[in-house]
C-alpha positions in Angstrom: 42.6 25.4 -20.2 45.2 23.0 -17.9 44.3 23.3 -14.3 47.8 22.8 -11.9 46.7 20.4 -9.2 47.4 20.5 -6.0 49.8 17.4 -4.8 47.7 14.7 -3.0 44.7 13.6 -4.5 41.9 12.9 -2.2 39.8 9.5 -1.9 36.8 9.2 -4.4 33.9 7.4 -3.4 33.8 4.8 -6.7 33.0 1.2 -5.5 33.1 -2.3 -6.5 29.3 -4.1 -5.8 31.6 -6.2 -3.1 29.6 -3.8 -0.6 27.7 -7.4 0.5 31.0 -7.7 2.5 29.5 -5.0 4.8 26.1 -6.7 5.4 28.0 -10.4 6.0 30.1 -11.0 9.0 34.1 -11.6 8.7 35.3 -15.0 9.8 38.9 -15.0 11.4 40.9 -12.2 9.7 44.9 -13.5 9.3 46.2 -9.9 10.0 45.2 -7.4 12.2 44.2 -3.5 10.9 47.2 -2.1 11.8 49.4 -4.7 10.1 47.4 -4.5 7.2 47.7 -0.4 7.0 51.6 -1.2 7.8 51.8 -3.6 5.0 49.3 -2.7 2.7 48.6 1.0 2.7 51.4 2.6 4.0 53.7 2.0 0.7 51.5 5.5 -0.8 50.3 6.7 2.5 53.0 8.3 5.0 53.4 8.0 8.6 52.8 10.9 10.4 53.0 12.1 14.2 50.5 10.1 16.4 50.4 6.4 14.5 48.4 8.7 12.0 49.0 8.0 7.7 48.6 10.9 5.6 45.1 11.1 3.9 43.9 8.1 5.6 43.9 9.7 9.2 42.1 13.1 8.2 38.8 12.0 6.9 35.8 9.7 8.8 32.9 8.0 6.8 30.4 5.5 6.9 30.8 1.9 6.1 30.3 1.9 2.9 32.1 5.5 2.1 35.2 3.7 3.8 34.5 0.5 1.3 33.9 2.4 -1.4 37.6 4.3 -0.7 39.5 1.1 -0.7 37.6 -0.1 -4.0 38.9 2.9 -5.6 42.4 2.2 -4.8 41.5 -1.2 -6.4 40.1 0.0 -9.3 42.6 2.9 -9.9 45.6 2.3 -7.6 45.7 -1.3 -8.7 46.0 -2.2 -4.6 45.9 -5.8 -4.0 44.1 -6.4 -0.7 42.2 -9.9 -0.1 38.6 -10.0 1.1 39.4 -10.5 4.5 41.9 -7.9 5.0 39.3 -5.6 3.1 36.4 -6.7 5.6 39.0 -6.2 8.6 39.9 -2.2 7.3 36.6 -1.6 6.5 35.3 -2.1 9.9 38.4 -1.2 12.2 38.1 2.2 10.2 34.4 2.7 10.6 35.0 2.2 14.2 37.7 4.6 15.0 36.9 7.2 12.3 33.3 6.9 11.8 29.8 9.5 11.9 28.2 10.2 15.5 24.4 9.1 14.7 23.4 12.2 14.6 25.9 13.1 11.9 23.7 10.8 9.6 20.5 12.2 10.1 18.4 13.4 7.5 20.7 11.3 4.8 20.6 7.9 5.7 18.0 7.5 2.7 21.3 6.8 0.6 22.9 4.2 2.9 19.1 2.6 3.0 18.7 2.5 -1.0 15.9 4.9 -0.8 17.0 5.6 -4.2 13.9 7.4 -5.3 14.4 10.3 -2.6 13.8 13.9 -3.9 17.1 15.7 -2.6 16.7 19.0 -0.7 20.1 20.9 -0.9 21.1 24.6 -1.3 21.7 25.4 -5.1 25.4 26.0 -4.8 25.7 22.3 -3.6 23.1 20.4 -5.6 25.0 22.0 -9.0 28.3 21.8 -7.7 28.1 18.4 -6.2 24.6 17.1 -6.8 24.5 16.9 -10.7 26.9 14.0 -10.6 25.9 12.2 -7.6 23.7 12.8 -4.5 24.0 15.4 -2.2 24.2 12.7 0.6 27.2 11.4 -0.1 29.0 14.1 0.5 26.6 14.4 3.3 28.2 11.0 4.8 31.8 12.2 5.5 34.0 14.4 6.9 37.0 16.0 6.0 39.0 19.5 7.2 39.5 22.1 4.5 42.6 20.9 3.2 41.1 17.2 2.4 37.8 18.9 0.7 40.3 20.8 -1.6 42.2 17.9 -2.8 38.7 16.5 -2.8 38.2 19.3 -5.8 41.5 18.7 -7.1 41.0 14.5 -7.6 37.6 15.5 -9.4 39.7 17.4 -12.1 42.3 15.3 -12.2 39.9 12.4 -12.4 37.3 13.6 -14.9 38.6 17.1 -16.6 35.2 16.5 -18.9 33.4 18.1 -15.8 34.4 21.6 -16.6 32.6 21.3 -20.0 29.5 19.4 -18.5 26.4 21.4 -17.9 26.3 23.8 -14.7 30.2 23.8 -15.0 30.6 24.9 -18.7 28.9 28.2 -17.5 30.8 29.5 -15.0 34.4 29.2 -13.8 33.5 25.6 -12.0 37.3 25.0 -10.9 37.6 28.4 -9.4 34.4 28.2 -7.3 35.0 25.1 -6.2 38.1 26.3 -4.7 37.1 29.1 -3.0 33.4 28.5 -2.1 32.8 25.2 -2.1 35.8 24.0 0.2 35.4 26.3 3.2 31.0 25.3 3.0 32.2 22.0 2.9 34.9 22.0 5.7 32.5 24.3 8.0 29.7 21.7 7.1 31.6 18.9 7.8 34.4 19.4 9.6 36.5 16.4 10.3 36.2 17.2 14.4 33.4 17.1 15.6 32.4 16.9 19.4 29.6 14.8 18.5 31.9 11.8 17.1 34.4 12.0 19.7 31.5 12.2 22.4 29.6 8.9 20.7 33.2 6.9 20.8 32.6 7.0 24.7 29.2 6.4 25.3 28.7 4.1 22.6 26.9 1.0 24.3 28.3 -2.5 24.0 27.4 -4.8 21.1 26.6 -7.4 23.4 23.4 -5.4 24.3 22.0 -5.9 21.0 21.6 -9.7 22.4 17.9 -10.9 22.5 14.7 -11.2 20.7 13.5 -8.1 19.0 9.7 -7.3 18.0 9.2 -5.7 14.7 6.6 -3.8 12.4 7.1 -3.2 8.9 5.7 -2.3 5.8 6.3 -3.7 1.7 4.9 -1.2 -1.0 2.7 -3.6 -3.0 2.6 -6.0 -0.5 1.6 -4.7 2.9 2.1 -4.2 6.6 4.1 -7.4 8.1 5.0 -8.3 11.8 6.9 -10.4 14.3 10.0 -11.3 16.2 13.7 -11.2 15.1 15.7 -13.0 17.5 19.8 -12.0 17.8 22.4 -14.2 19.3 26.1 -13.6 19.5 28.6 -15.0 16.9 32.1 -13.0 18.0 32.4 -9.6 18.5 30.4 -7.2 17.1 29.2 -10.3 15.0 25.6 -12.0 15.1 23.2 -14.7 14.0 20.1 -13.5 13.5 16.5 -15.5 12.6 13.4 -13.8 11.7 10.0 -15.3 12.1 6.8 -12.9 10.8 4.1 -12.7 8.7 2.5 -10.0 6.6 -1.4 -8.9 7.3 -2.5 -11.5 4.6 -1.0 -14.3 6.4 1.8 -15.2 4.0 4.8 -15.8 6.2 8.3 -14.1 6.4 10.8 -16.1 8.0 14.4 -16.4 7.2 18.2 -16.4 9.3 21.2 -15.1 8.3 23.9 -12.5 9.9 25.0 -9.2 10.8 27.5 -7.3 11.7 27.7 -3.8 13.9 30.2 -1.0 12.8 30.7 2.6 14.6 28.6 1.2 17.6 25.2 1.2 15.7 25.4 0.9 12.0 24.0 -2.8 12.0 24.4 -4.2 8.4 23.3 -7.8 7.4 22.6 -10.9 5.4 18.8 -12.5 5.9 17.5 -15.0 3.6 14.0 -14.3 3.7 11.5 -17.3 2.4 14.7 -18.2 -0.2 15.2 -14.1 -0.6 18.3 -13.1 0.3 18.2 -9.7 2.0 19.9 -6.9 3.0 19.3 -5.0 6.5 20.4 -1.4 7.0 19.6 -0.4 10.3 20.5 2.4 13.0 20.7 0.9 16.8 19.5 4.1 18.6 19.3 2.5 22.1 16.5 -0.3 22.2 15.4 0.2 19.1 16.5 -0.6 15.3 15.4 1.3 12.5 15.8 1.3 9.0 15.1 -0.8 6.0 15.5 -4.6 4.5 15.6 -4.8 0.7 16.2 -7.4 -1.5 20.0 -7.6 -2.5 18.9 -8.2 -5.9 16.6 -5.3 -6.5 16.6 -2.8 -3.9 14.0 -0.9 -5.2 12.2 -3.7 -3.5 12.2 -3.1 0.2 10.7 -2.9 3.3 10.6 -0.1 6.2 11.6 -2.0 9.4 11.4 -0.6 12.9 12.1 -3.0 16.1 12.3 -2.8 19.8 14.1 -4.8 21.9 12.0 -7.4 24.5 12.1 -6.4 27.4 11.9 -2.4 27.1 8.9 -0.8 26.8 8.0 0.4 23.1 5.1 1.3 21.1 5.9 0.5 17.5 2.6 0.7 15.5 -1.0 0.4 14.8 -1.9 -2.0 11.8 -3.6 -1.0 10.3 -3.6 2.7 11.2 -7.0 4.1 10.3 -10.8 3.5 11.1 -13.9 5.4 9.5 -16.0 7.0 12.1 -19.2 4.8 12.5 -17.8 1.5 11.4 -15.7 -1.0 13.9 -12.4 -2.8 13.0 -9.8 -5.2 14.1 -6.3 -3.3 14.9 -3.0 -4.6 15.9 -0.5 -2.8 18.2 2.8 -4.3 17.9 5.6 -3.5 20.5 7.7 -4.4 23.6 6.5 -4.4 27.2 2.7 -3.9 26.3 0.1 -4.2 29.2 -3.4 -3.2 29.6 -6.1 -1.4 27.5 -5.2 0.9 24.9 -6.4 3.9 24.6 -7.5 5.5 21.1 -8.7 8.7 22.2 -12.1 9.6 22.4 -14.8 8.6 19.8 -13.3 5.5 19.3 -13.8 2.5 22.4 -12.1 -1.2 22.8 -15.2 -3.1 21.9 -13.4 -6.3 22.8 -9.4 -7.5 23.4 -8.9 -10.5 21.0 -5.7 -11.4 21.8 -2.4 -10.2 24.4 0.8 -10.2 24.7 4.1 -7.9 25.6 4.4 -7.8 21.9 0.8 -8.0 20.3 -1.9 -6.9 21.8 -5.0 -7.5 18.9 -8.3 -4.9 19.4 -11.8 -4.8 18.0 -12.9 -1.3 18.0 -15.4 0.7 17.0 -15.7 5.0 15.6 -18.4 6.9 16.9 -20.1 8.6 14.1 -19.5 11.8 14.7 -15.9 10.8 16.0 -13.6 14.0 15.7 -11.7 13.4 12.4 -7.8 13.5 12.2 -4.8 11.6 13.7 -5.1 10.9 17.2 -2.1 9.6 19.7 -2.8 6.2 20.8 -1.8 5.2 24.1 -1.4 2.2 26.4 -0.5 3.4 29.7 2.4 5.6 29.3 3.4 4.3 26.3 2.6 6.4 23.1 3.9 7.7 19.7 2.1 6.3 17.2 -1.2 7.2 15.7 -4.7 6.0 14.7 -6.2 8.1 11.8 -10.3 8.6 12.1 -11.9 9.8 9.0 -15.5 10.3 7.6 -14.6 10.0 3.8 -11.4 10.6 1.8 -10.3 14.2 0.4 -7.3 13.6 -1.3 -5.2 10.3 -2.6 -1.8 10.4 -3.1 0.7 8.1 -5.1 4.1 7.4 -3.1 6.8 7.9 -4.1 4.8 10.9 -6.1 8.4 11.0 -8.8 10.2 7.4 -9.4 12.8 6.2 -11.6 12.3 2.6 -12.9 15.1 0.6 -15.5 14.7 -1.9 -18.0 16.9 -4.5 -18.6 17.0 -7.9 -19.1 16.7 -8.9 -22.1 19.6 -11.0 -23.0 21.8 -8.9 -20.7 23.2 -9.1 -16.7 21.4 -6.0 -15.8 18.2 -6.8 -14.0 15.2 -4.4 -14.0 14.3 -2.2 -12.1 10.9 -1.6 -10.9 8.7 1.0 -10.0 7.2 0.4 -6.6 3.7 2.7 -5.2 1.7 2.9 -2.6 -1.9 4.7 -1.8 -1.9 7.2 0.4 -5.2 8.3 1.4 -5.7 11.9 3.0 -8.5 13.6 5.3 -9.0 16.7 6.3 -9.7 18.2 9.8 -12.2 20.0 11.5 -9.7 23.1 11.0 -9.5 22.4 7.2 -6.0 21.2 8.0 -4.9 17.3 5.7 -3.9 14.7 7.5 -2.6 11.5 6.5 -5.4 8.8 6.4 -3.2 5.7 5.3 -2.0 3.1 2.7 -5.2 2.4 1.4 -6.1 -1.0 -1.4 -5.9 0.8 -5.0 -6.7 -0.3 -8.9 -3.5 0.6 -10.3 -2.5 2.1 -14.0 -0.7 4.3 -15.8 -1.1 6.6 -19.0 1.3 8.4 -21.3 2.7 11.7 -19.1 2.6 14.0 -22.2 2.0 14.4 -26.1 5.3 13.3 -26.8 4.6 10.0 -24.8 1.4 9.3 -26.5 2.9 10.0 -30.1 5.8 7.5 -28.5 3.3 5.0 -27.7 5.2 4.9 -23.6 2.2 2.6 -22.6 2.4 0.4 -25.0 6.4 -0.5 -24.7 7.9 1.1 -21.7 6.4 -2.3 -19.4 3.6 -3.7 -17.1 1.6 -2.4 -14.4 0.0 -5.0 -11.9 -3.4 -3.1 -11.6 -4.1 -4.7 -7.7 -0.9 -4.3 -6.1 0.9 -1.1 -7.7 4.0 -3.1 -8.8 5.2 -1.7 -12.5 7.6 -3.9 -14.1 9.5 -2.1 -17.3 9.9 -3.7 -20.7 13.8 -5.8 -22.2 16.6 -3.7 -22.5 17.7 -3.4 -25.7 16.7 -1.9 -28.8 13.4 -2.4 -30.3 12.5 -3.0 -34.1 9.0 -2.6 -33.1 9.2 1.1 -32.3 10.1 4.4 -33.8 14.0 4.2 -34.9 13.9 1.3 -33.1 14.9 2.8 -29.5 14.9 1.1 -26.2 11.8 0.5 -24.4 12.0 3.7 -22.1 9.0 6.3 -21.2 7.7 8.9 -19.7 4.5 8.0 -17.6 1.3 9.0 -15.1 1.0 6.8 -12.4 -3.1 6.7 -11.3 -4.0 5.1 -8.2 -7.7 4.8 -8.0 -9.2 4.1 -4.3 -13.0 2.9 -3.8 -14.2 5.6 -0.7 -17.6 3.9 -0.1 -18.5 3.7 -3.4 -16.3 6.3 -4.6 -14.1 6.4 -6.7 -10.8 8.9 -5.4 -8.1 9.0 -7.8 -4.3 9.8 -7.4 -1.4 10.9 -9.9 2.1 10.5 -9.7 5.2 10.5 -12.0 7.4 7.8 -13.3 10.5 8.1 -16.0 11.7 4.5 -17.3 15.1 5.0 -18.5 18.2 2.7 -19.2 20.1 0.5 -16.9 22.0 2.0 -13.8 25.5 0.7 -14.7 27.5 2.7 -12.3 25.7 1.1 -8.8 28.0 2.7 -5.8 27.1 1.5 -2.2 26.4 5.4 -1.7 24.5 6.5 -4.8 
């Protein structure tokens, strides 16, 4: 059946991989943004009242929606734009129509690459919406009701196959689309929004970001790292940045590179970490930066990042974060503006200070045994919010992520592989019965086939390589392959089993892992 469509179709999010122009700073841009929308946009977008251009002017969107946007009118629109006009757009747009932070909460997993997050959306949206592509990036802009519906209407136009996929051939897609989807959308996320136009005059100066930063993070398969990022002004809203860390092992994790700041606190950048080049997606929420690093390569291989600003006065972590009751340990604090003795609540005393600074302040200490078990605040004077987990034994391990997708590739082809990535999670339980999280705990990794189907399939055997000491799976070539049945690809289906050593112990944990084929469609915003 022929759908009429509504005149005006709305912006898809399709993208070119140029989204590395977002985490690398422009040099000297020849035209301004409003020459370039003059020159360069307004030929299919009309003026209208206020400076505004039809379309353009009525939505607001992240960095990377906004770069996504103009790579579709590349891709489809055949627009001719250079790199530096693109980088100059892309930023002037996510400054002046842009999310509030707190429009982004809860779905900045997809601007991070957190690309094995389980969505939690109503139904209507996540088989609407969700089936094709996540529910955050829909999430990550904002339109009125008349922008969502042309939203609708370039889907059809675009891909009139949708009406016959599954969860559209079903039910009358177009016409629910129309008439529920667009007003849950625009009340959703409405174009205004007190909270953006409230964040455009409070937003704090760039030049604030200015100074050496102390950091905690944490590398599945590798560990907990530490250390000091210093930032120094290169123009505005630009910076040079140089890291200088280590990981708990000792191996180091230095690097430089650059950033840039969009929307007042969207930092993106560039590091090249021990030859690694790297990309950093972090919120500014005053003094603080949080958010991840991932390699710009494979970002299923990244690191959670939190820092705080020298000079403020920040508790960032406890590394490692657990202690058995009746044994003694060496913990690090990491922060900004750290004095005195800290305080682990009681149970647990500071049988000696090993080392102090505003940043690091390194702790012997030692668990009563009959310390209470469970999570306890740690403080050093009035500085808290993080927390030291005291246990007697392990009840529970869990694999993290507990579902993950990993890709082959490879094998004669561009597409690298994608691998899957697990962490340990031990868990307690409470005086009240109640689990808490112990910790990342040291595990002896494997995996098995997930079903009957697998085993017959012989998964194990083809679908790639687990690293039994660090939790690292590497997939098999892409490709087909002689050696199995109808000589398919190298996918699977497979049980991930951590086993953790509890004082002789043996606690072990299950989670789920699908290898599949390459991602060829690879969007900033999944």
């Amino acid at each position: 059946m022929k759908r009429k469509l509504r005149s005006g179709m709305s912006a898809s999010l399709l993208a070119l991989a140029a989204c590395a122009a977002l985490h690398a700073p422009q040099s000297m841009a020849a035209r301004d943004a409003q020459t370039i929308l003059k020159e360069t946009c307004q030929g299919c977008h009309t003026p209208e009242a206020d400076n505004a251009l039809s379309r353009i002017s009525h939505q607001r969107k992240t960095p990377e929606g906004w770069l996504m946007s103009i790579a579709r009118m590349q891709t489809m629109h055949g627009l001719r734009i250079s790199d530096e006009d693109r980088r100059t757009l892309v930023k002037y747009l996510a400054d002046t129509q842009g999310l509030a932070p707190s429009e982004t909460d809860g779905v900045r997993y997809a601007l991070e690459r957190r690309l094995n997050t389980v969505e939690h959306f109503d139904d209507q949206t996540s088989q609407m919406c969700g089936r094709c592509h996540s529910g955050a990036r829909i999430a990550l802009q904002r339109r009125p009701a008349q922008e969502w519906e042309r939203l609708v209407n370039f889907h059809l136009g675009q891909w009139p196959s949708l009406e016959y996929q599954a969860l559209a051939r079903d039910r009358d897609w177009f016409d629910i689309a129309r008439k529920d989807m667009v007003p849950l959308l625009a009340k959703r996320y409405p174009l205004d929004n007190p909270a953006w136009k409230s964040w455009q005059k409070t937003a704090p100066k760039s030049d604030t970001l200015v100074g050496a930063w102390s950091f905690s993070g944490h590398l599945s398969g590798k560990g907990e790292l530490a250390g000091v990022m210093s930032v120094s002004a290169s123009g505005d809203d630009q910076f040079k940045v140089t890291v200088k860390g280590q990981y708990a092992d000792g191996s180091p994790f230095n690097g430089d590179g650059s950033a840039i700041l969009y929307s007042g606190y969207e930092w993106r950048g560039n590091v090249t970490i021990d030859g690694v080049v790297m990309r950093q997606v972090f919120a500014v929420k005053g003094s603080e930066l949080q958010g991840r690093m991932f390699d710009a390569e494979h970002d299923e291989r990244g690191l959670d990042f939190i820092a705080a600003k020298q000079g403020s006065s920040r508790l960032l972590a406890v590394q490692p974060g657990y202690l058995k009751a009746g044994s003694e340990t060496e913990v690090t604090l990491i922060g900004s503006g750290l004095q005195g003795t800290p305080n682990f609540g009681s149970g647990v005393e500071v049988a000696q200070v090993l080392e102090q600074s505003p940043e690091r302040i390194k702790v012997k200490i030692k668990a009563a045994a009959d310390a209470k078990p469970g999570a306890r605040e740690v403080m050093i004077g009035n500085l808290k919010g993080v927390t030291l987990a005291v246990y007697s034994q392990i009840a529970e391990v869990k694999v993290v992520p507990e579902f993950s997708v990993a890709r082959i590739g490879e094998g004669g082809g561009s597409t690298p592989k994608v691998q899957g990535r697990f962490d340990a999670e031990a868990w307690g339980k409470g005086i009240d019965g109640k689990p808490y999280r112990i910790g990342v705990f040291p595990a002896q990794w494997k995996v098995e086939a997930f079903d009957d189907r697998a085993k017959e399939d012989q998964d194990v055997k083809f679908a790639g390589t687990m690293q039994a000491d660090s939790g690292v799976f590497t997939p098999g070539d892409a490709g087909p392959n002689p050696a199995r049945k109808m000589s398919t690809n190298n996918a699977g289906n497979l049980k991930v089993i951590a086993a953790v050593d509890d004082a002789g112990k043996s606690l072990t944990g299950e989670g789920h892992m699908i290898v599949t084929v390459q991602r060829w469609n690879n969007p900033p915003i999944p």
